[in-house]
mmCIF file as Biopython writes it, N, C-alpha, C and O atoms, coordinates in Angstrom:
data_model
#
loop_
_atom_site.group_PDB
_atom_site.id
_atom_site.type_symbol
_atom_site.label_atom_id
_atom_site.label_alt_id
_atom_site.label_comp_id
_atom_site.label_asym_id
_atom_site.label_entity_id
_atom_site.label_seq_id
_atom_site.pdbx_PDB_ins_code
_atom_site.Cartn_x
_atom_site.Cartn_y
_atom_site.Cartn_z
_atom_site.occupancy
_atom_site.B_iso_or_equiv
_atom_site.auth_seq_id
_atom_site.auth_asym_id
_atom_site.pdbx_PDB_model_num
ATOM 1   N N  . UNK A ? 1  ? 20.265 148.871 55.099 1.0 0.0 1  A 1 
ATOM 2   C CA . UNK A ? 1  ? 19.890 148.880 53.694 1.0 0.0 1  A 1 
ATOM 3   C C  . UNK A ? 1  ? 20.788 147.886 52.963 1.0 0.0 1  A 1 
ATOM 4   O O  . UNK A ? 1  ? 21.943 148.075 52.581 1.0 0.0 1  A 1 
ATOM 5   N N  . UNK A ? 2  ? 20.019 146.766 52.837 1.0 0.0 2  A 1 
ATOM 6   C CA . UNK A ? 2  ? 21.079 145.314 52.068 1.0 0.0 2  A 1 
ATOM 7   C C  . UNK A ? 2  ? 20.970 145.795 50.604 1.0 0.0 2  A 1 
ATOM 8   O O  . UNK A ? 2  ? 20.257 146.755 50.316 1.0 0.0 2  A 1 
ATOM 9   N N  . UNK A ? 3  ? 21.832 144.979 49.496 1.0 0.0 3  A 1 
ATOM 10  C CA . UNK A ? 3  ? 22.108 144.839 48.627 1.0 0.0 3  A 1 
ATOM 11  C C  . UNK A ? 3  ? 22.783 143.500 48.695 1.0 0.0 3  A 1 
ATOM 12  O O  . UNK A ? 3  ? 23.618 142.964 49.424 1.0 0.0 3  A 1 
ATOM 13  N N  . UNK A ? 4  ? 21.707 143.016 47.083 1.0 0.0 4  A 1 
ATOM 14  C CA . UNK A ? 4  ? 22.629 141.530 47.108 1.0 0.0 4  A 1 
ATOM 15  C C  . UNK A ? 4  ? 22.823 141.199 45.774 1.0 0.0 4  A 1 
ATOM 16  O O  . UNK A ? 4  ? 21.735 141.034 45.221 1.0 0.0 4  A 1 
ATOM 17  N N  . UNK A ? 5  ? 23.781 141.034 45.027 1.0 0.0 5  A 1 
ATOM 18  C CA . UNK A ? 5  ? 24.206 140.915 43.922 1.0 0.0 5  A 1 
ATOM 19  C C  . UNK A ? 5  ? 25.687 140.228 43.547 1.0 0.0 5  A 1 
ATOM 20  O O  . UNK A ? 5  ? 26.633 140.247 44.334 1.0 0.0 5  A 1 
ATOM 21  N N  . UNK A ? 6  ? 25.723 139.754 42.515 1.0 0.0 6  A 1 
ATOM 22  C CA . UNK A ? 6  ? 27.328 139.540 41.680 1.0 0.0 6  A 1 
ATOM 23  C C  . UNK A ? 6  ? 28.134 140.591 41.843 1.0 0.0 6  A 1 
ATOM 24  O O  . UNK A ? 6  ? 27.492 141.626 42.025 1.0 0.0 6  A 1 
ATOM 25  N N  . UNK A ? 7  ? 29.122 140.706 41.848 1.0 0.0 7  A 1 
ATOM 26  C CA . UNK A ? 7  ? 30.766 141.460 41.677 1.0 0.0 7  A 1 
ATOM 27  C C  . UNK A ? 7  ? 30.832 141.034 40.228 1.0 0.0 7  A 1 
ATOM 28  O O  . UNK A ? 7  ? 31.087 139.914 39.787 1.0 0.0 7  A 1 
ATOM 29  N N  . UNK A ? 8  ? 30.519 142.281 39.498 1.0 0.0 8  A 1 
ATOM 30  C CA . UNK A ? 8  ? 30.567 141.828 37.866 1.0 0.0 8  A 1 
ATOM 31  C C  . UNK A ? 8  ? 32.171 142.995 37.854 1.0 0.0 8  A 1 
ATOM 32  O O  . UNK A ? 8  ? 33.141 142.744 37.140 1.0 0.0 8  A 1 
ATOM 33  N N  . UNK A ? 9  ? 32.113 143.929 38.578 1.0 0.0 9  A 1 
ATOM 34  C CA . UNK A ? 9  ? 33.035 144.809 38.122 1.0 0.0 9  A 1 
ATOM 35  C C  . UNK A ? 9  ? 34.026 145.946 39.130 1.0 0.0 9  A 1 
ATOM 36  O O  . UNK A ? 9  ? 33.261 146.257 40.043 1.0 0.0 9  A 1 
ATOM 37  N N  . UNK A ? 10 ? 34.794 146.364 39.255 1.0 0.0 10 A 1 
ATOM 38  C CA . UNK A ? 10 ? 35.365 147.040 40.131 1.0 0.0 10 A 1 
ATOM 39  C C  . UNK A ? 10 ? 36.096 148.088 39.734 1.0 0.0 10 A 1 
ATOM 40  O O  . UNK A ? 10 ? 36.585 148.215 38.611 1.0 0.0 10 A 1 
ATOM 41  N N  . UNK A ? 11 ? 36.203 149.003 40.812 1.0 0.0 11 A 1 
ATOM 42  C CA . UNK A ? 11 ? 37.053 150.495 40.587 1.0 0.0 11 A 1 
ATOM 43  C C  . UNK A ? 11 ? 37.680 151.024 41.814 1.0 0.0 11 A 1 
ATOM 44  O O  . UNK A ? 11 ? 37.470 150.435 42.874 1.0 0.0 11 A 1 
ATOM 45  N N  . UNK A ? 12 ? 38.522 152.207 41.777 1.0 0.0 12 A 1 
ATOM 46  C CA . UNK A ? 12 ? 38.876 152.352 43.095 1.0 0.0 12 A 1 
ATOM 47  C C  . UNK A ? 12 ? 38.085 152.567 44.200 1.0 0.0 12 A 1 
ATOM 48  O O  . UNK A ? 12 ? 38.314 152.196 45.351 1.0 0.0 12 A 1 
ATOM 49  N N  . UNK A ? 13 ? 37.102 153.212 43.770 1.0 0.0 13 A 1 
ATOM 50  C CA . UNK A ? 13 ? 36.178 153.718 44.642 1.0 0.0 13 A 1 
ATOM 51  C C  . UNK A ? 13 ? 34.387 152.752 45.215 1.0 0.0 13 A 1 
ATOM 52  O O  . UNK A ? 13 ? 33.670 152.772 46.215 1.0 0.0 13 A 1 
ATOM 53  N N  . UNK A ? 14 ? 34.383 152.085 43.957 1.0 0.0 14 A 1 
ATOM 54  C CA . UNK A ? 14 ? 33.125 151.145 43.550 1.0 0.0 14 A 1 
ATOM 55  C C  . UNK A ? 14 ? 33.333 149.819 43.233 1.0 0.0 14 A 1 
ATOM 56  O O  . UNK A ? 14 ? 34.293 149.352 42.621 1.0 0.0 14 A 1 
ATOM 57  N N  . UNK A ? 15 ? 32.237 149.157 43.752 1.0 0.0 15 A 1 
ATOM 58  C CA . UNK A ? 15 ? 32.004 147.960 43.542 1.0 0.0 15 A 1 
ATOM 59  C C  . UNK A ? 15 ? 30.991 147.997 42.478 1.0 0.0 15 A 1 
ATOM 60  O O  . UNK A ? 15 ? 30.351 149.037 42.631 1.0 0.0 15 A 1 
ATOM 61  N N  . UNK A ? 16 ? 30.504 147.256 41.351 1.0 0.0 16 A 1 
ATOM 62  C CA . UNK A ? 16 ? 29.469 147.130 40.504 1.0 0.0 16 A 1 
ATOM 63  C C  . UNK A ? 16 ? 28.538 145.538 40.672 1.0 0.0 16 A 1 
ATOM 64  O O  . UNK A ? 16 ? 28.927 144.462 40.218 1.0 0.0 16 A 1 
ATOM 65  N N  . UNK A ? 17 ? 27.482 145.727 41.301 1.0 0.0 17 A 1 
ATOM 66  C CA . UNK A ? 17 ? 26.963 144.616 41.051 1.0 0.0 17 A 1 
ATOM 67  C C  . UNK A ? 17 ? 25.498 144.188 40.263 1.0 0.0 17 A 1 
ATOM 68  O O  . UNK A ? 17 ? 24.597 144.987 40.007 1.0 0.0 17 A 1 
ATOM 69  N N  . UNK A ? 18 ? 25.493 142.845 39.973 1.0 0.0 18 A 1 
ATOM 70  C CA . UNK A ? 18 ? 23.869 142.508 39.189 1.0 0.0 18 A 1 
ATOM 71  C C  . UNK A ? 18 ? 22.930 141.436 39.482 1.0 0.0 18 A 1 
ATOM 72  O O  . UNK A ? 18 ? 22.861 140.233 39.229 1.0 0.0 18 A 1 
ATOM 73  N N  . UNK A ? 19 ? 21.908 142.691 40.392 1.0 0.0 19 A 1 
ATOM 74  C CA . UNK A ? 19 ? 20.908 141.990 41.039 1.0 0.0 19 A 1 
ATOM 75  C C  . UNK A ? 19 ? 20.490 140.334 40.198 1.0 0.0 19 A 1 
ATOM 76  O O  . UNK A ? 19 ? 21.121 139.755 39.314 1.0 0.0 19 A 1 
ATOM 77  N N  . UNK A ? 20 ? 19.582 140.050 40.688 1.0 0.0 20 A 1 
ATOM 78  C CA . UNK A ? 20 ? 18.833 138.715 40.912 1.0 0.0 20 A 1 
ATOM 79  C C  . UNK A ? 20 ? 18.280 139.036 39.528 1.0 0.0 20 A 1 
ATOM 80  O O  . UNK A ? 20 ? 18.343 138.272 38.564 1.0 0.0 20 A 1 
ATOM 81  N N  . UNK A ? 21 ? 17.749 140.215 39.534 1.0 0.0 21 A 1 
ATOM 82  C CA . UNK A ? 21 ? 16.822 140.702 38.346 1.0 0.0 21 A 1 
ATOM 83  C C  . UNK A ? 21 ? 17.639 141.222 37.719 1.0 0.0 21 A 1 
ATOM 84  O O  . UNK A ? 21 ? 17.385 142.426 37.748 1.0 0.0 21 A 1 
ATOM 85  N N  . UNK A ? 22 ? 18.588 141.018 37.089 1.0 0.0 22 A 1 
ATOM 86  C CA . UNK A ? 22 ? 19.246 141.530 36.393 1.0 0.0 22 A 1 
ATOM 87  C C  . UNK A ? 22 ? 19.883 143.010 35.616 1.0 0.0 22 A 1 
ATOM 88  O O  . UNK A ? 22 ? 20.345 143.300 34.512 1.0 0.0 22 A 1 
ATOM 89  N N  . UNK A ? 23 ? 19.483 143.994 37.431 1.0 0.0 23 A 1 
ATOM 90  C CA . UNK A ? 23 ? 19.676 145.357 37.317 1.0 0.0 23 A 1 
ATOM 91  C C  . UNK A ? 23 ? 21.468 145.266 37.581 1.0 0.0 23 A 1 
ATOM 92  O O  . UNK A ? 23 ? 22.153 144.307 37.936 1.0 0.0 23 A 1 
ATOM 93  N N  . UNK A ? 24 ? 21.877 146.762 37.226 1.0 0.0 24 A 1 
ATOM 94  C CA . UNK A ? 24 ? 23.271 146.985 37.553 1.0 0.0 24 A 1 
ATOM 95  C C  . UNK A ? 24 ? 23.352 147.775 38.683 1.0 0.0 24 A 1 
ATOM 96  O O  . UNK A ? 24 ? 22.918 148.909 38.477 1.0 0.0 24 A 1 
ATOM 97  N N  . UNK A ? 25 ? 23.757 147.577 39.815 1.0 0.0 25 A 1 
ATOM 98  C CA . UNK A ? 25 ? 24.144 148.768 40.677 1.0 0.0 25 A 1 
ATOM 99  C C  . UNK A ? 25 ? 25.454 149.065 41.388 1.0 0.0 25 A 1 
ATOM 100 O O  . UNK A ? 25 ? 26.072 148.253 42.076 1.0 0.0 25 A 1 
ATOM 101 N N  . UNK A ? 26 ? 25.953 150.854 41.037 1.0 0.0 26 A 1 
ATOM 102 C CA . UNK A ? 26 ? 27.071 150.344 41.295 1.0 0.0 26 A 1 
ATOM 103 C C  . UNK A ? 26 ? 27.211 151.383 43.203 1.0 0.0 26 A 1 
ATOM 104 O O  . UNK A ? 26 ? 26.657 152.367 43.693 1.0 0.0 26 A 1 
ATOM 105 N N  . UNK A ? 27 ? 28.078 150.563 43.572 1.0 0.0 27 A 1 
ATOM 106 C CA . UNK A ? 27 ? 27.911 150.684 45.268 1.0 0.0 27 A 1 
ATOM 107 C C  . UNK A ? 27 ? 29.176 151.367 45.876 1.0 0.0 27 A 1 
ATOM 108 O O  . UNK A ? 27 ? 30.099 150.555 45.952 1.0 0.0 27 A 1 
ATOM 109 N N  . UNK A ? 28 ? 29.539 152.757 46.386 1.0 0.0 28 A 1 
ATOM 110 C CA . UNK A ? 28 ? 30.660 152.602 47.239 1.0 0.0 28 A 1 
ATOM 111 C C  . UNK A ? 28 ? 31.006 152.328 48.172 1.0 0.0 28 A 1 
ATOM 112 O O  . UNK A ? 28 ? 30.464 152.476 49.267 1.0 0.0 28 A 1 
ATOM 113 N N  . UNK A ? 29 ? 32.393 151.683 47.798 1.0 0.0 29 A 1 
ATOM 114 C CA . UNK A ? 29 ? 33.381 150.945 48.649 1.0 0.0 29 A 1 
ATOM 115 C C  . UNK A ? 29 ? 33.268 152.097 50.410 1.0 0.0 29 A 1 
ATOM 116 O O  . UNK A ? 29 ? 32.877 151.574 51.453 1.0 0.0 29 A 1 
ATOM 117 N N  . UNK A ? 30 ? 33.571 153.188 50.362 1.0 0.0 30 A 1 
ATOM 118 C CA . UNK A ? 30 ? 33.755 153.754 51.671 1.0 0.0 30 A 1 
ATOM 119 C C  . UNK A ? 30 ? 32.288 154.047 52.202 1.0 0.0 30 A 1 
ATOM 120 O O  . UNK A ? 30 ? 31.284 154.533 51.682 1.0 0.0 30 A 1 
ATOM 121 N N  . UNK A ? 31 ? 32.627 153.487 53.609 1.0 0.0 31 A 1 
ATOM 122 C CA . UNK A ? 31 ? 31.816 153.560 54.742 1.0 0.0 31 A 1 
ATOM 123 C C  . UNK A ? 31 ? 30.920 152.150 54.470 1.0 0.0 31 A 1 
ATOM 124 O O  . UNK A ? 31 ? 29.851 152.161 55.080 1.0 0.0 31 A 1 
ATOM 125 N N  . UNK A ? 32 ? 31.097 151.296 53.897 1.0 0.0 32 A 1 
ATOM 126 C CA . UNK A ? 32 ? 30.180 150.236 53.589 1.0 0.0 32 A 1 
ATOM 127 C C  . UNK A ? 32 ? 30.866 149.162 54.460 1.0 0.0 32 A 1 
ATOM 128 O O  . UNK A ? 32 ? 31.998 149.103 54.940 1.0 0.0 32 A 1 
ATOM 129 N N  . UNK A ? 33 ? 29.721 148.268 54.508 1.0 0.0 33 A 1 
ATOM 130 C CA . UNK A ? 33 ? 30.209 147.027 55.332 1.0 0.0 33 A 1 
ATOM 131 C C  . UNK A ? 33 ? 29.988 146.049 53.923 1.0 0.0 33 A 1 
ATOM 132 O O  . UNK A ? 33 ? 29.100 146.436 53.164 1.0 0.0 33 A 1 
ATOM 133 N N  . UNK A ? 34 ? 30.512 145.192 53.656 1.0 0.0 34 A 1 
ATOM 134 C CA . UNK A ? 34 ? 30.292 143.793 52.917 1.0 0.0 34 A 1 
ATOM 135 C C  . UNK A ? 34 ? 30.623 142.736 53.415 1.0 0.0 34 A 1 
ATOM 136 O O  . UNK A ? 34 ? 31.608 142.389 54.066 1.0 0.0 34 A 1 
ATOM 137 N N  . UNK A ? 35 ? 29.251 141.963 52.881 1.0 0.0 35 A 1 
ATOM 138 C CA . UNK A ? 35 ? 28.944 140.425 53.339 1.0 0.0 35 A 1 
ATOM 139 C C  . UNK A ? 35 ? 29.241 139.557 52.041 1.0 0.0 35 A 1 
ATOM 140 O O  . UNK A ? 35 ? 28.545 139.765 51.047 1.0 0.0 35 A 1 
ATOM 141 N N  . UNK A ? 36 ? 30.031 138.798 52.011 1.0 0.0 36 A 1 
ATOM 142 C CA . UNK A ? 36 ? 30.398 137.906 51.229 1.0 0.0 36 A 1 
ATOM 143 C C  . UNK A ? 36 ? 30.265 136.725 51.004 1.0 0.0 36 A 1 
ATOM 144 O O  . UNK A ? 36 ? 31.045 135.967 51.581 1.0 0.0 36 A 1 
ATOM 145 N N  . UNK A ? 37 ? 29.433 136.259 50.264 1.0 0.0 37 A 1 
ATOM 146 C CA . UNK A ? 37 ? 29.802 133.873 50.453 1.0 0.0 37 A 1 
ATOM 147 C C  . UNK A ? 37 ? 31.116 134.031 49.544 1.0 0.0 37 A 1 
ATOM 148 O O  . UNK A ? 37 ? 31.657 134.609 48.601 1.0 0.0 37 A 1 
ATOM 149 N N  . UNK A ? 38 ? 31.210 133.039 50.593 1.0 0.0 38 A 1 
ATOM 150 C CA . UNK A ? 38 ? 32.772 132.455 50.201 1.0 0.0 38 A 1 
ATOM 151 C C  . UNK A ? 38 ? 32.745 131.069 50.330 1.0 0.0 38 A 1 
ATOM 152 O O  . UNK A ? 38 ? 31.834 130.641 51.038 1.0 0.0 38 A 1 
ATOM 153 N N  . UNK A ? 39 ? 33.436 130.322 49.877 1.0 0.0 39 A 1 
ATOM 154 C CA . UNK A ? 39 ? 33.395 128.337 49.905 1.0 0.0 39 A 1 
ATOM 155 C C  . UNK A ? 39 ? 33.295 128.427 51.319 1.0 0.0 39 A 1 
ATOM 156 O O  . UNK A ? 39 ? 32.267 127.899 51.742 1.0 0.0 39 A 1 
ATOM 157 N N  . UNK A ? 40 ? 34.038 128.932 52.195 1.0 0.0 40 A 1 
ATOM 158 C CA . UNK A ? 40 ? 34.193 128.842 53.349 1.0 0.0 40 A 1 
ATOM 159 C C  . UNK A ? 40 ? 33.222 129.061 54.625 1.0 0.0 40 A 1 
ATOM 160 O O  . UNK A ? 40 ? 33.093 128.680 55.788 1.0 0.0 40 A 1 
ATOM 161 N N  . UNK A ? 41 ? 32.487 130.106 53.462 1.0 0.0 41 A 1 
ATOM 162 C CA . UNK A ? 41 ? 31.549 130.494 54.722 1.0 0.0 41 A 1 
ATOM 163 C C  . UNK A ? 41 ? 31.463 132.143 54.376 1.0 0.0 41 A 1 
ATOM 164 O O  . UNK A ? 41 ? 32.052 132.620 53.406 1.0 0.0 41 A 1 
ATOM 165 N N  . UNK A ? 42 ? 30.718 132.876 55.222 1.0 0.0 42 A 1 
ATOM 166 C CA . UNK A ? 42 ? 30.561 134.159 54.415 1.0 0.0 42 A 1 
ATOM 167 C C  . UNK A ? 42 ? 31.543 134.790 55.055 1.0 0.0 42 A 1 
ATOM 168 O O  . UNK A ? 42 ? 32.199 134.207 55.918 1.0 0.0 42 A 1 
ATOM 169 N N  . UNK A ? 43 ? 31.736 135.875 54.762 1.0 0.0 43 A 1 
ATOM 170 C CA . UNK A ? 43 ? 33.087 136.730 54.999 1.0 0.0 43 A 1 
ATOM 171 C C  . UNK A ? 43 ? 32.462 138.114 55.275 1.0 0.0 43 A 1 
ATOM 172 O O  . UNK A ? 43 ? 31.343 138.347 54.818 1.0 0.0 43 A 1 
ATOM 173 N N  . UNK A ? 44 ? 33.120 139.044 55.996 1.0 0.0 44 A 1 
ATOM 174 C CA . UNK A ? 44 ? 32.821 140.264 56.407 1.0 0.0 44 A 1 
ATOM 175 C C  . UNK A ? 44 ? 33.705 141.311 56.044 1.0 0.0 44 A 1 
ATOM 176 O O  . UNK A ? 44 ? 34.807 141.350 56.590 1.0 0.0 44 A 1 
ATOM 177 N N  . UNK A ? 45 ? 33.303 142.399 54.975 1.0 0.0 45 A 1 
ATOM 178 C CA . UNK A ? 45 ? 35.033 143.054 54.834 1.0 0.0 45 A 1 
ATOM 179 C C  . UNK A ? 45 ? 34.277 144.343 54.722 1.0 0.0 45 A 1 
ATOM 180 O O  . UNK A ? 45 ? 33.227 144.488 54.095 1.0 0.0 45 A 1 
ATOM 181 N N  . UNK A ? 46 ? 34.871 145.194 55.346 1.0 0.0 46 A 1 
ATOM 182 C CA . UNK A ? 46 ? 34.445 146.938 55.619 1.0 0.0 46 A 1 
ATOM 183 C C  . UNK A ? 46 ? 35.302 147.441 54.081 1.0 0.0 46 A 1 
ATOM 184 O O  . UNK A ? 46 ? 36.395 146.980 53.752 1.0 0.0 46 A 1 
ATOM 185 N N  . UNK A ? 47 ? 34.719 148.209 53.483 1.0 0.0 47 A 1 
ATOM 186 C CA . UNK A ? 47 ? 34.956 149.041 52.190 1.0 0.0 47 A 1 
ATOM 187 C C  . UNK A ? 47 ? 36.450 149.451 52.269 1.0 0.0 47 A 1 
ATOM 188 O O  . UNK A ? 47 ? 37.366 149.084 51.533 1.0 0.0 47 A 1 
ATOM 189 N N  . UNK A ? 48 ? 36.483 150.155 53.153 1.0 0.0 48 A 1 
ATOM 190 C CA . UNK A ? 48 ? 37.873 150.930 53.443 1.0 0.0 48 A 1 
ATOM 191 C C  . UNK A ? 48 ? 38.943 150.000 53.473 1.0 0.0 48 A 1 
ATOM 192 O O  . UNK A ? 48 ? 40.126 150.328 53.566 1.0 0.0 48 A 1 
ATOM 193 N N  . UNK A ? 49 ? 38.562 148.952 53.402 1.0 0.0 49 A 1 
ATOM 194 C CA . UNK A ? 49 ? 39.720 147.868 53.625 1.0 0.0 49 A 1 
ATOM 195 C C  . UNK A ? 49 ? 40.514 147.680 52.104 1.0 0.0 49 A 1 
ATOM 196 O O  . UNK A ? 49 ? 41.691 147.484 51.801 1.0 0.0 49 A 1 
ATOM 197 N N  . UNK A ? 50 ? 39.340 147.831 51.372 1.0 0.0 50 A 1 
ATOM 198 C CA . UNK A ? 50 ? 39.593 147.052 49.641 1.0 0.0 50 A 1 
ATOM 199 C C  . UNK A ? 50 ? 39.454 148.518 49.373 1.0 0.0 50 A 1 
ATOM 200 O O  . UNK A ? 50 ? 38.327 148.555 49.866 1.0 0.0 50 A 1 
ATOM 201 N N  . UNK A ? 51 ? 39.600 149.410 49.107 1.0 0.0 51 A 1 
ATOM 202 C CA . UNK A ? 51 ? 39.611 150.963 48.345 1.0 0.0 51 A 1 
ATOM 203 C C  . UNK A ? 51 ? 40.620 151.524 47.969 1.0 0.0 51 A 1 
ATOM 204 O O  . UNK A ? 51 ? 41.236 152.516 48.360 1.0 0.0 51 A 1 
ATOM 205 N N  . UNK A ? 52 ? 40.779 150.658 46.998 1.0 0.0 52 A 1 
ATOM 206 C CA . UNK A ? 52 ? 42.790 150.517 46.415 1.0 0.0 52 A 1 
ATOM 207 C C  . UNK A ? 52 ? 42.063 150.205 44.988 1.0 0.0 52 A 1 
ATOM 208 O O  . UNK A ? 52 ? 40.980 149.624 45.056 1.0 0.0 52 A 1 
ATOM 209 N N  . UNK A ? 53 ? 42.453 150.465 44.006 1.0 0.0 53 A 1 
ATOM 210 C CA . UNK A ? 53 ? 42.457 149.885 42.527 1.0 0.0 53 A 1 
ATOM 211 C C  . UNK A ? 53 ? 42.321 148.772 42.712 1.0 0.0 53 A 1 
ATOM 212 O O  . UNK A ? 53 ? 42.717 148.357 43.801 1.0 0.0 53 A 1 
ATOM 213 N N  . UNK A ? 54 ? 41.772 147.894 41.846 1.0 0.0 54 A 1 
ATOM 214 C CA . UNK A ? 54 ? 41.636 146.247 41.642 1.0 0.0 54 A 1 
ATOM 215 C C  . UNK A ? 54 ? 43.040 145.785 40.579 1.0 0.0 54 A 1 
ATOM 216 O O  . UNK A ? 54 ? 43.343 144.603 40.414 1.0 0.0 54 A 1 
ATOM 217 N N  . UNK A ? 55 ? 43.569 146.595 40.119 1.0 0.0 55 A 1 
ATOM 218 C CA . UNK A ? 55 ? 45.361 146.061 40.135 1.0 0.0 55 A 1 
ATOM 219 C C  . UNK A ? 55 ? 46.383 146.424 40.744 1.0 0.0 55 A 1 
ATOM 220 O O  . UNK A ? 55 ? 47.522 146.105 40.402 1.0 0.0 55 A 1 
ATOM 221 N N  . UNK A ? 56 ? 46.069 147.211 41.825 1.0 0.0 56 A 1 
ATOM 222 C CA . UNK A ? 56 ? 47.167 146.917 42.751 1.0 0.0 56 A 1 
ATOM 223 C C  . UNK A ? 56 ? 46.827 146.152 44.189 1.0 0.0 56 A 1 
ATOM 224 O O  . UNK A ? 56 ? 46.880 146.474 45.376 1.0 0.0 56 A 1 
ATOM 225 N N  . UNK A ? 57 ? 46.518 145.185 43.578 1.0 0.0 57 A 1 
ATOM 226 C CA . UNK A ? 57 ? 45.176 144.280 45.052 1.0 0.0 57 A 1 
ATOM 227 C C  . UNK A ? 57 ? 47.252 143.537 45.164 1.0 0.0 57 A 1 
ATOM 228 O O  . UNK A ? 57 ? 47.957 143.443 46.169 1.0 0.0 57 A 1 
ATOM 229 N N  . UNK A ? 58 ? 47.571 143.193 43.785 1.0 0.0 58 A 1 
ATOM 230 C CA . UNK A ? 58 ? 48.347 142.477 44.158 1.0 0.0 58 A 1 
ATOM 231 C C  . UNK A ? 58 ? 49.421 142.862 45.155 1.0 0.0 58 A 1 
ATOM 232 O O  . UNK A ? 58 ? 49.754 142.223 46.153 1.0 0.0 58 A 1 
ATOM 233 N N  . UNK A ? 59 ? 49.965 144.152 44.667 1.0 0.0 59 A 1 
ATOM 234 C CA . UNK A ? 59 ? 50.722 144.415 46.183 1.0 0.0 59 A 1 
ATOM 235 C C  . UNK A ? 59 ? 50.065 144.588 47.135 1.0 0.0 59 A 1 
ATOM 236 O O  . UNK A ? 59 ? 50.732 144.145 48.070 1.0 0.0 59 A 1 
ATOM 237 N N  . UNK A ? 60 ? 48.919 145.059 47.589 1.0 0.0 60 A 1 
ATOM 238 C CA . UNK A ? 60 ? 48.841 144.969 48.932 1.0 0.0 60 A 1 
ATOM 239 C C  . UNK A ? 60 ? 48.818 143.304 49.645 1.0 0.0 60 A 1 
ATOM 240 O O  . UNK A ? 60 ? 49.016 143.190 50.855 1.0 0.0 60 A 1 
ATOM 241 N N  . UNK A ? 61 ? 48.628 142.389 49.004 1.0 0.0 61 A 1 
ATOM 242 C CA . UNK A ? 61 ? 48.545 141.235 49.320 1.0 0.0 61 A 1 
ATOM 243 C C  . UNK A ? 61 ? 49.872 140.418 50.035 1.0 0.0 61 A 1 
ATOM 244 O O  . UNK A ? 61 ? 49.822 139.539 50.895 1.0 0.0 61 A 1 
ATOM 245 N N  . UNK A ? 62 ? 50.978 140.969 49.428 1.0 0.0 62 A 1 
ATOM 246 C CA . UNK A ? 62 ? 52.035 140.430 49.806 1.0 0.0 62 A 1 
ATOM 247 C C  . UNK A ? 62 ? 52.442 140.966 50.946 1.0 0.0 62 A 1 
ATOM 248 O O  . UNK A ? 62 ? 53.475 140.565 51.483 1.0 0.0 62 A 1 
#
């Protein structure tokens, strides 16, 4: 079951995104797989990975 949308918004638990058509849906982070474009190429990141607040992204980074 795909979903394809913008990253307009984030939470600990949720991702929020906005379809093509300009719906909102918001998606949880656990047990999900995400597919990403990236400049690089697309990216693969399992939910559980990012299921931290979107301000403390910075410490886990370091």
């Amino acid at each position: 079951m795909g979903r394809t949308g913008t990253i307009v918004d984030e939470s600990l638990n949720t991702l929020v995104l906005k379809t093509g058509d300009g719906r909102v849906l918001r998606v949880a982070k656990a047990h999900t797989l995400f597919a990403l474009d990236a400049d690089h190429g697309r990216v693969t990141v399992p939910g559980d990975r990012i299921r931290f607040r979107p301000e403390d992204r910075i410490k886990k980074v370091r």
